[in-house]
N, C-alpha and C positions, 0 to 999 in steps of 0.2 A: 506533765511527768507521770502523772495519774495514771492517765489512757496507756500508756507505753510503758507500763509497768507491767499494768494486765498483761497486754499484748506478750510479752515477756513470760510471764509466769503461767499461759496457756496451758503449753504440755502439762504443768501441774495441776493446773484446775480441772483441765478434761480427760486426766489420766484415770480419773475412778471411776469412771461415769458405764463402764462396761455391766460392772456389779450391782451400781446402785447411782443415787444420782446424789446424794448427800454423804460427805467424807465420814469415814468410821466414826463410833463416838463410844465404843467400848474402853473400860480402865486402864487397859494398856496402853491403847491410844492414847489417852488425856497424859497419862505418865510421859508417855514418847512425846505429846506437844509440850508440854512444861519444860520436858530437858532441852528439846532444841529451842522454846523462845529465849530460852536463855544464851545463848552462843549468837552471835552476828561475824562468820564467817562462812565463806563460798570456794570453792571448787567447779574448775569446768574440763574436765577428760574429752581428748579429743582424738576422734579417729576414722577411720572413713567408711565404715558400713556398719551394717546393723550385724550383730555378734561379734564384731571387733572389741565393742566397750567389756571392762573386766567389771562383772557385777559383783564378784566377793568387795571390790574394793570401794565400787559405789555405794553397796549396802552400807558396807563401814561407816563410809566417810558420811552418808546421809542419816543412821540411824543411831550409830554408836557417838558420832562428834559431834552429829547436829548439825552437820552444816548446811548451807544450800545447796545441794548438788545438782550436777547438768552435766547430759555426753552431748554434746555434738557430733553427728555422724552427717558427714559431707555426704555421702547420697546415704537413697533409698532404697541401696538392694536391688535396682533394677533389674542387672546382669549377671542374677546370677541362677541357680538351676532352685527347682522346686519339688522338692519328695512328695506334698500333697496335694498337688491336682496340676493340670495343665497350662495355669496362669504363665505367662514371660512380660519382660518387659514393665512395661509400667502397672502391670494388672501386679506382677511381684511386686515391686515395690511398695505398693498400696497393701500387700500384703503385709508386708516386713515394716511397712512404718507403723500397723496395731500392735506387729506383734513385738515392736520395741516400744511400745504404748504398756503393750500387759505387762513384759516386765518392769516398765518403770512403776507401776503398778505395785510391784510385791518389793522390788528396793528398794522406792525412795525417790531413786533421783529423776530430773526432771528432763523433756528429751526436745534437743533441736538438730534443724538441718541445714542444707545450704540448698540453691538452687542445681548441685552438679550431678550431672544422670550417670549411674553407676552401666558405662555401655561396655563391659566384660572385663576381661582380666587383662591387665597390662603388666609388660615387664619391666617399665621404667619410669621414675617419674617426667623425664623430657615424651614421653608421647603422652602420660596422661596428665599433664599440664598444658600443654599444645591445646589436647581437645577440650578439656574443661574450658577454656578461658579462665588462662590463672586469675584475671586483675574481678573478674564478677565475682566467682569464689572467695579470691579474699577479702572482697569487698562486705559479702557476707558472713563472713569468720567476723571480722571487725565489726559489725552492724550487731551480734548477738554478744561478742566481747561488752563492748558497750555498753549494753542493756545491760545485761549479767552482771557485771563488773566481778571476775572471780579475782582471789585473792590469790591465787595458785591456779598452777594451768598444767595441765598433765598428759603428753605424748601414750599413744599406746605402742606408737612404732619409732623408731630412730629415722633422720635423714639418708642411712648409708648403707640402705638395702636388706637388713635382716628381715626385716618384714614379710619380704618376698612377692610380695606384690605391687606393680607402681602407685597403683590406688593408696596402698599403706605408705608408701615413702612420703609419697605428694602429700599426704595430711601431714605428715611431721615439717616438713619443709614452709607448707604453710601456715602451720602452726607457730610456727618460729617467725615469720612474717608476722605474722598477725599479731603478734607478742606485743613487738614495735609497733608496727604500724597503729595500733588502736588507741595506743598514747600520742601520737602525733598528731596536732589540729592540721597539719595540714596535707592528711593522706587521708581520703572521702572526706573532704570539709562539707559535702553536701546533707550528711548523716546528723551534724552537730546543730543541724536546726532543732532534732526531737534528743540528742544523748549529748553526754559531753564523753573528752578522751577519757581512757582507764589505762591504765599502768599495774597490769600486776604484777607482784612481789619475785614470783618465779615462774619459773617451766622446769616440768622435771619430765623426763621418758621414764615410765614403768615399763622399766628391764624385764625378760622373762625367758622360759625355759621350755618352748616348746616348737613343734614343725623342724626338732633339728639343730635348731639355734639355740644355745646356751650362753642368754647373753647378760647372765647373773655374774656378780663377783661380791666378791668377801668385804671391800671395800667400799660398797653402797650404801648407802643410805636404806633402811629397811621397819616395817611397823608389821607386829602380830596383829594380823585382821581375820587369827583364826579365831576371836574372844569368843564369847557368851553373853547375848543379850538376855538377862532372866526375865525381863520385865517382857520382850516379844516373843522367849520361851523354848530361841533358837541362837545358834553360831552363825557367826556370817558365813561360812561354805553352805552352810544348810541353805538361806535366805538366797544364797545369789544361785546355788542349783535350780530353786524354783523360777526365779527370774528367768533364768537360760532358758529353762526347757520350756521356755512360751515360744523361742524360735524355733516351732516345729518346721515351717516351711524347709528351713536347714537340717534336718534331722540332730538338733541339739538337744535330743533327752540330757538330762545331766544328773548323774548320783551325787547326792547329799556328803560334804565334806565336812568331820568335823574334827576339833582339835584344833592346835597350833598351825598356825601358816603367816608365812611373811611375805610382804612384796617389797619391793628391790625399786631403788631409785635412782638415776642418774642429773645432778643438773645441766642442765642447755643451757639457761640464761637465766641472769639473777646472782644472788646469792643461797649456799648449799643450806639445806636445813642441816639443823643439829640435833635436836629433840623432838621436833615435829616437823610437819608437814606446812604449819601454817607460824614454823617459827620466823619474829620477828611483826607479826599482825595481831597485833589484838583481836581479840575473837570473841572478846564479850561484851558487856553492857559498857563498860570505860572506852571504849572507842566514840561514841557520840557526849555530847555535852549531855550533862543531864543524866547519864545512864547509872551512874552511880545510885540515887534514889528508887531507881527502876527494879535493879537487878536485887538492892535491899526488901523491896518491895515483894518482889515477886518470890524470894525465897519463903519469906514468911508468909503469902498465900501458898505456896508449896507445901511447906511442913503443917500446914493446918488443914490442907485437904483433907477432907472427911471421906473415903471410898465409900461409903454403906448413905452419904448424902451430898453428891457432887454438886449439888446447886445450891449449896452452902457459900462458897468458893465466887460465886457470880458475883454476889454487888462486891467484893474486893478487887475481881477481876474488871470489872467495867469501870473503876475507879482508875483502876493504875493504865487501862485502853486510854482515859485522858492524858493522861502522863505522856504516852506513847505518840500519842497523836500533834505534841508540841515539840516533838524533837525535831530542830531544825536539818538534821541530814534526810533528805528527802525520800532517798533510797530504802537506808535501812526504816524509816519511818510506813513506808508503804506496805515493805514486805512480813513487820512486825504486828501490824494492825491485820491483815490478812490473819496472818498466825493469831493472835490472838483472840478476834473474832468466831473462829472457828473452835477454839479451844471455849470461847464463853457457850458458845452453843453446843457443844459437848456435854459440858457442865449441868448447863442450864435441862437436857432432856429436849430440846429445839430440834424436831423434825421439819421440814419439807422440802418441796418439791412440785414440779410443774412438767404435766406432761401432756402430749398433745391428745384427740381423741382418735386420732388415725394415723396408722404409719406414712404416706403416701400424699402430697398435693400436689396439684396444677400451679405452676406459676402465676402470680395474680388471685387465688384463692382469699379468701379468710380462715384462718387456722383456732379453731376451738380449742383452748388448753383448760384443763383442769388444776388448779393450785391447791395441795392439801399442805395443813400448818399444822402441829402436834405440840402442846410443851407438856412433857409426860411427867413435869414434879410439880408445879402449883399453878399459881393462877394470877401470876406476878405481871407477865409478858403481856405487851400489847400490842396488836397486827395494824400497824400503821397506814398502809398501802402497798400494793401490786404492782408492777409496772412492765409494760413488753414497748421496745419501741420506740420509745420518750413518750407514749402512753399511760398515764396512772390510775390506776381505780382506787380510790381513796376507801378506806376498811374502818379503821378507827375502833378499832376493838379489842376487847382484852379477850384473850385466851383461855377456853376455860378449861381446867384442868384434866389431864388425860384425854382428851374427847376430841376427835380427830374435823377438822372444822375447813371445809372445801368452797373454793371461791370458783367462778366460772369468767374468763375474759378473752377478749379476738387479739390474734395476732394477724400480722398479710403475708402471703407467701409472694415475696418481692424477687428474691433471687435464687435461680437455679444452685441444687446442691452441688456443683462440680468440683474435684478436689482443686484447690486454688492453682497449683502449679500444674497443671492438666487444661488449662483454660484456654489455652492457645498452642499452636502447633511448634515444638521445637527440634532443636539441631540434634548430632548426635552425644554433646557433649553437657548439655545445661539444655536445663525448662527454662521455659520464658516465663519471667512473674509479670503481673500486671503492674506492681511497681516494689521497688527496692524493698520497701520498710516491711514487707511480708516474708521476705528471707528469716528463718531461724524458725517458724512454728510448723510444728508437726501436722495441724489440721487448720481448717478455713477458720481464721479469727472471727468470723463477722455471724459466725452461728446465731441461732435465735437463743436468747438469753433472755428469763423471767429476775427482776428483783424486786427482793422482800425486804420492807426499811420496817423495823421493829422499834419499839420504847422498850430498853430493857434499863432498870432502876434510874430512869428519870434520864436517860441519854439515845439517842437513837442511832442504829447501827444498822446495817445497808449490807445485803447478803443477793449477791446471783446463781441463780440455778439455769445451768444448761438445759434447752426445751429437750425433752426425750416422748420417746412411744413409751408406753409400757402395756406390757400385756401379760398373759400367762401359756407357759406351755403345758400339756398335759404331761410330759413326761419331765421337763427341768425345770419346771416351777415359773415364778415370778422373773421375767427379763424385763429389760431396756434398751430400745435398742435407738439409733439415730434417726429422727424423721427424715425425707425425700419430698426435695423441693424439684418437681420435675416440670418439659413441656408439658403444652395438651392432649401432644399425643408422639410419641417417641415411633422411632423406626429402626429397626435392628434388622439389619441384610444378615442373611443366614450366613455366609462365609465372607471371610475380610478377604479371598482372593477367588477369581473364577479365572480357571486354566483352560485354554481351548489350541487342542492338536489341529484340530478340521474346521471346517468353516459349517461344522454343525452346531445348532444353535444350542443354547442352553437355557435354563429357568432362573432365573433369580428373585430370590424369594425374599420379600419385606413381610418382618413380621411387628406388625401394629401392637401398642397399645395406648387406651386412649385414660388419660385421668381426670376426663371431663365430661360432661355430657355434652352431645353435637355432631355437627360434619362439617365434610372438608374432602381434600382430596390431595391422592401421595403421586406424586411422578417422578420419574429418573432425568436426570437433566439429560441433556444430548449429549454423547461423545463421540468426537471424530472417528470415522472411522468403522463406526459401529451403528448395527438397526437395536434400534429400542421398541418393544409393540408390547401393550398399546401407549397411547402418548402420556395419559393420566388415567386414572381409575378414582373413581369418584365414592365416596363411603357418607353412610346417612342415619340418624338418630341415635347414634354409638352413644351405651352407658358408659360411666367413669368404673373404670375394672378390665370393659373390653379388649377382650385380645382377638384380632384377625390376620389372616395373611395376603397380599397381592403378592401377583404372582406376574415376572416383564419376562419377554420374551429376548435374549439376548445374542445376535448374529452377526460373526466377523465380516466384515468386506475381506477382499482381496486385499492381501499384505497390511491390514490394521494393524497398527500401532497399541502397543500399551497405553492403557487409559485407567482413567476412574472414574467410577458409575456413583453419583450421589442423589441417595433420597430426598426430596423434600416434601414436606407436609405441609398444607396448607388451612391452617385453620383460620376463623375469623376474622380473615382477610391477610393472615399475619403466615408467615412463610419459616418453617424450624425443621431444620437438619443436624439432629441428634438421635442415637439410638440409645439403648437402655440393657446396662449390664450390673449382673449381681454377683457379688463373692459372699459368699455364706460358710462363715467354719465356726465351727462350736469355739474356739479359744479364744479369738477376736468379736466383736462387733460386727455385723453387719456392713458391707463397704456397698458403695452405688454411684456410678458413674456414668457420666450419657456422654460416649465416643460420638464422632462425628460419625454418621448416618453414608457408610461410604464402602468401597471395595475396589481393587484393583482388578481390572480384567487386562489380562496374561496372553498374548498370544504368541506361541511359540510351535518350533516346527519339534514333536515329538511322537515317534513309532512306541507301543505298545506289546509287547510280547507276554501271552499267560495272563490268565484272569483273573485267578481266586488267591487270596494272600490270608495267609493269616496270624494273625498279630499276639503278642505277649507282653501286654502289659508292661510298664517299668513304671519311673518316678513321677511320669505326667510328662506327655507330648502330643502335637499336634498331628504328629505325621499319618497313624491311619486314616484320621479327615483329609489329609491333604491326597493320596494314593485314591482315596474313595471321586475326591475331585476331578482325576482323568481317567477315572471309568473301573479301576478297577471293585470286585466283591472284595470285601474284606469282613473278615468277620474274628473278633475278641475272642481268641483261646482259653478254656477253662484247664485246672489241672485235669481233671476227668478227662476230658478230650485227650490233653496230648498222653495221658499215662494208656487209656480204653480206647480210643477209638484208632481207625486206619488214617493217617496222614498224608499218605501219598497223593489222595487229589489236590495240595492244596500247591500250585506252581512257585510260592515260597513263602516262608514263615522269618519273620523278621523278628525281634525282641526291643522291646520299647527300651530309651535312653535309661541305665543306669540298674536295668532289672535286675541283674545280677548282684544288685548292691540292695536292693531293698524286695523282692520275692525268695524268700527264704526256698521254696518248695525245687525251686528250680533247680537244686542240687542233689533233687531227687529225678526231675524230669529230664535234668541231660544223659544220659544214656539213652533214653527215648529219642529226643532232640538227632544226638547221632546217630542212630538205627537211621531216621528218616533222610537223614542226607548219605547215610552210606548205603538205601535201597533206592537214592536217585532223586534226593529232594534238593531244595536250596536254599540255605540257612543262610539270614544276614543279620548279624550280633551289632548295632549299633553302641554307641561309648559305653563304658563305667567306670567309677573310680577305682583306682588301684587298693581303697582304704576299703576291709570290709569286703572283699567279694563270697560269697556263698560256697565256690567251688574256687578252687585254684588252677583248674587248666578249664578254659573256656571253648578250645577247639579242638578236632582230632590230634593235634602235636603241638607242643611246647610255644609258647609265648609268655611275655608280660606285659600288664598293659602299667605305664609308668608315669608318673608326673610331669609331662613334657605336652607341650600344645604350640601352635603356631596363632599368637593372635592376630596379628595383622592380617586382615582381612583383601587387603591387596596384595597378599604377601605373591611372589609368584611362582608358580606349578609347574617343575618339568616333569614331563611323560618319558618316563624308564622301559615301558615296556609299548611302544603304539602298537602294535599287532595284537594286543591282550584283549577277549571276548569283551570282557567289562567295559572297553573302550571303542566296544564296534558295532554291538549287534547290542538291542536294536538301533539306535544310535551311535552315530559316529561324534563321540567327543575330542574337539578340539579346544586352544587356549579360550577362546572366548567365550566357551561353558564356565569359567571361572571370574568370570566380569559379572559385577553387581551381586557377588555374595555381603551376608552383613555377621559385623561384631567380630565375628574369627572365621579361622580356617577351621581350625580343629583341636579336640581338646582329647589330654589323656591318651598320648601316642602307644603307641605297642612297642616291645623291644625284645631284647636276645630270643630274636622269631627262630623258629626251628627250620631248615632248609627245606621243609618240604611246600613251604609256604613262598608267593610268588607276589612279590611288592610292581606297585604302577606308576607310584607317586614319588617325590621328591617336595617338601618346600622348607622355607624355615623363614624367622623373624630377622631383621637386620642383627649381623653382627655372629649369628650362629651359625653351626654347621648346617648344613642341608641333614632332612630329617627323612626318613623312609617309609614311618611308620603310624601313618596316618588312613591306611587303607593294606590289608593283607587278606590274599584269599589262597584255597586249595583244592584242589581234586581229589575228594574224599569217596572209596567205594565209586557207586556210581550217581554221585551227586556234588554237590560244589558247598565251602563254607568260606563266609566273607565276615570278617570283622573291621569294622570301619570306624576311625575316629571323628572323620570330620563330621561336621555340625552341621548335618541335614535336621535335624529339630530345628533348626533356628531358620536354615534357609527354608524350606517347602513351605511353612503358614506363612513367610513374606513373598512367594511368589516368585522365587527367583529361578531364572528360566533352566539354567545349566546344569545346578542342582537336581530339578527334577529330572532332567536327560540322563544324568549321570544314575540315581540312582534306579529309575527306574529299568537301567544295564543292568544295574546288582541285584534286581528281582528275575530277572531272565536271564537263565540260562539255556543256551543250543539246546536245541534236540539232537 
């Protein structure tokens, strides 16, 4: 119960470790652990992506009740868009699970997932149940129930659509599922080898007021969660604006809320509260036998805390840790001995920590950490042993006071750092886990972990520290960041896709780095269809740091087939096909990931018209690499350029996804923009949100662009206008351009178009009208403007063939 307790309480242990690798131990802190060891109830909010969870109310319920709190957020954010940098897919995700990591961070509460990949926006929950696989999903709802055991379970969306999205339904739905089921021995009885059933008290949906839906009433159940924490020195609107605005990826800055504020409660199942949240549960020390003693105990270490001498407070508190540790409920037994461990080391002035001596190993490595141990009030404490590994180095030393005392011990780099549910190749709906019981943690459980088993007043007490780097930067000081367990030598193809119009060859380019000293040799396997030269390339005496490139030669046959080109590297006899990718943002941690060592080669029948393109930035997309992949120049737009210089050489200027929503300047640069298309250029305005545009008219004449999208990505396309340029030259697009697009059609349609504009398109989602407004262009002056919604960001870096035909018509225009 031990082991899977941890497992459980991860996100909380590795939630701090950004800042520091040892949990706060300043007076507020200690104040804040004293309040909640006294409370033994739990809370778990549930909903289905990262910025869904309401953190005014987490905060509350984690700092002002004490409870244990926990969101579960059924995916990772995968599918959705990213204001700061070019990441999609799973690279977002890995984004969004830090940065629902740092808020958990500044809330409180602690964060889990399930295995289901957020693969875009749905309208309902029957297709995003379909594709998740409801019965794994809730298999995993039920698997962190369990663990968890919350006492109260809390909806962020209702089953009956206000939500607005099916992702949102589908969590309420199986939320309510999972309610039941997790009480049932005999729904996943395979689970009850490591948990038993839980049954908790309620469900309630936190009702709310916003996107339109007003789905508060006077009648609800409701708690002021706008209080005032004196002792953290903030209101919970203050506390959970800060949490928010860690989801930078979403552009969720958030202003500080203070004052009065209520949230609104509906019950689903159970019985209604009356007075609280957690009426009806006992919530403090009388819930387990024995706790009565407990709770008496601990008040009177409370009121005798000494602030000006906190390690006063230790042998009372290590006294009543035995109390603790003989309570027969296992659960709250585990979790309260955590708590109060950390509160004695607070107390007590108990530093440390264990960090490696290098960012960076070789699988199979020895790992050099440094242990430093601190007890900054006396000379009471004594350093029992170290341990990595089921490895101990036995210390046996007292502490001496203030004087910072560093041990030196090996760990192995045995397994590659890959994030656990990225380990193997999956569908569109769910990752694949390696196995069930890893459903619910936000990061790899099996991290390298140092423990320190101390004597403090004649009892010994057992503390882990997550291995981190630490180093110093010259401009932000002292970091921490996650070591990397990597191959010996990783291979990163320059593009995940190489496009070929002609049976001209191309370069593909493996870029090496090696984290070992040696050699070896990297070759592309064979693919049908295709010349590969040379067969290998051989590399020799390479240091650990080295970075080189090979460079293959890559030539269609006649009528090749789509394929994929994979690297392998062959070091000391041993064969790894892994490349190596870094996200680095100041708000999060360090993330590192070795994709498979691989790239689609595309071959497609595609004409070219006009050269030079030039691009305007927006929220982060792939597309001018993708345009640069069939030949064209393209070159990044400054304002200076478009406002100073002459435009007309450039045969068309495109605007990155969503630019209009996040380049302020641009509301100064359109008028320039249309000078250039009304002395004969060719402006194509890819998506933006409707929320938040810069300027309000985005073309020569009237549009809106509105909240309507077609997700279904098979959805199907009829052609309103086939004699329309865009549709002809250079390329003649037919239906089967629209075969093998991913995730959606199109997002953020246009509406009450102004006549002067000339639609091509027709599609919609089952069950809606036919929709028009997914592609609109015009004859402006003597040049053309094209505003397009569908989701060429998503298709061109996957490769998909008809999209590129298609668009690259919307880059040329007749002479």
């Amino acid at each position: 119960m031990r082991k899977l307790f941890i497992l459980a309480a991860l996100a909380l242990t590795t939630s701090i470790l950004h800042a520091q690798t040892a949990p706060p131990a300043d007076l507020n802190s200690i104040q804040q652990s004293f309040k909640k060891l006294n409370v033994l109830g739990s809370v778990l909010y549930v909903a289905a992506h990262p910025d869904d969870e309401n953190t005014r109310l987490l905060a509350y319920l984690a700092q002002e009740k004490g409870y244990r709190t926990g969101y579960l957020a059924l995916t990772r954010g995968d599918g959705g868009q990213n204001l700061i940098g070019n990441e999609q897919a799973e690279l977002l995700g890995l984004i969004r699970t830090q940065e629902l990591l740092a808020a958990r961070r500044v809330d409180g509460a602690e964060q889990f997932f399930t295995r289901a990949n957020d693969f875009g926006f749905s309208k309902g929950p029957e297709e995003t149940l379909k594709i998740w696989d409801r019965d794994k999903i809730l298999g995993d709802m039920v698997w962190v129930i369990r663990q968890f055991r919350p006492d109260v379970m809390i909806c962020r969306f209702p089953t009956t659509g206000e939500g607005g999205h099916g992702h949102h339904t589908s969590s309420a739905i199986l939320a309510q599922e999972a309610f039941a089921a997790a009480a049932d021995p005999k729904r996943y009885p395979e689970q009850l080898k490591y948990v038993q059933p839980w049954q908790a008290k309620r469900l309630l949906w936190n009702t709310f007021n916003f996107g339109g839906n007003n789905t508060i009433s006077p009648d609800q159940f409701k708690v002021d969660v706008g209080v005032y924490n004196p002792i953290v020195g903030k209101g919970y609107g203050e506390i959970a604006a800060e949490s928010r605005s860690n989801h930078r990826s979403q552009g969720f800055g958030s202003a500080r809320q203070r004052g009065q504020s209520y949230e609104y409660f509906k019950t689903i199942l159970g019985d209604a509260p009356k007075n609280d949240l957690l009426d009806g549960v006992t919530d403090t020390w009388q819930r387990v036998a024995g706790g009565s003693q407990i709770a008496t105990e601990l008040a009177t270490i409370k009121r005798s805390f000494d602030a000006q001498e906190p390690a006063g407070s230790v042998p009372a508190l290590v006294q009543l840790r035995g109390k603790i540790d003989k309570i027969s409920d296992a659960y709250w037994r585990e979790q309260k001995l955590a708590e109060i461990d950390d509160l004695i080391a607070a107390c007590a002035g108990l530093w440390f920590e264990a960090y490696a001596a290098e960012a960076s190993y070789a699988l199979g490595d020895s790992i050099t950490i440094r242990s430093q141990v601190l007890d900054r009030y006396n000379d009471r404490i004594k350093l029992q042993s170290i341990s990595v590994q089921d490895k101990a180095q036995k210390i046996d030393q007292t502490i001496p006071a203030n004087q910072v005392q560093t041990y030196t011990l090996k760990a192995y780099a045995g397994k590659i750092t890959q994030p656990y549910w990225l380990n193997a190749p999956h569908g569109i709906g769910a990752y694949t886990l390696p196995n069930d019981q890893l459903a619910g943690n936000p990061e790899n459980p099996d991290a390298i972990k140092v423990a320190f088993e101390f004597m403090m007043e004649g009892k010994p007490i057992r503390f882990e520290r997550k291995l981190m780097y630490k180093y110093t930067d010259p401009v932000r000081g002292e970091l921490y960041q996650p070591i990397e367990i990597a191959p010996p030598v990783t291979a990163t193809i320059d593009n995940k896709v190489y496009v070929f119009s002609t049976r001209q060859a191309q370069t593909l380019q493996v870029k090496l780095k090696s984290f070992v000293n040696g050699s070896g040799t990297i070759q592309l396997k064979p693919v049908a269809g295709w010349q590969v030269s040379p067969s290998s390339i051989s590399f020799a005496d390479k240091q650990k740091g080295d970075e080189w490139t090979a460079n293959f030669t890559i030539t269609p046959n006649a009528g090749a087939k789509n394929g994929v080109a994979e690297a392998v590297v062959t070091v000391g006899g041993k064969p790894y096909s892994l490349g190596l990718r870094r996200i680095q943002y100041e708000h999060i941690p360090n993330i590192t990931l070795f994709p498979p060592a691989e790239a689609r080669l595309v071959n497609l029948d595609l004409k070219i018209a006009g050269k030079k393109i030039g691009y305007i930035n927006g929220a982060g997309d792939l597309v001018a690499q993708a345009l640069q992949q069939v030949g064209y120049e393209v070159h990044i737009l400054t304002e200076n350029e478009i406002m100073n210089t002459d435009l007309s050489g450039y045969d068309a200027i495109v605007t990155g996804v969503r630019a209009y929503n996040v380049e302020p300047r641009l509301a100064f640069e359109q008028p320039k923009l249309m000078e250039y298309v009304k002395n004969g250029g060719n402006l194509v305005i890819q998506y933006n949100n409707p929320a938040g545009l810069v300027t309000p008219q985005l073309g020569p004449y009237p549009f809106r662009v509105v909240n309507e999208r077609v997700t279904d990505e098979f959805a199907k396309v009829t052609v309103t206008d086939p004699q329309s340029a865009l549709l002809n030259y250079p390329n003649k697009i037919t239906q089967a351009d629209f075969d093998g697009w991913i995730q959606e059609r199109g997002l953020y349609f246009t509406s009450s178009i102004s006549p002067e504009y000339k639609t091509i398109f027709e599609m919609n989602d089952v069950g809606e009208a036919p929709n028009k407004g997914s592609l609109i262009y015009t004859d402006f002056g003597k040049g053309r403007f094209v505003y397009t919604s569908l989701a060429f960001f998503r298709q061109l870096p996957a490769g998909v063939p008809g999209a590129y035909r298609l668009f690259i018509n919307l880059l040329s225009k007749p002479r």
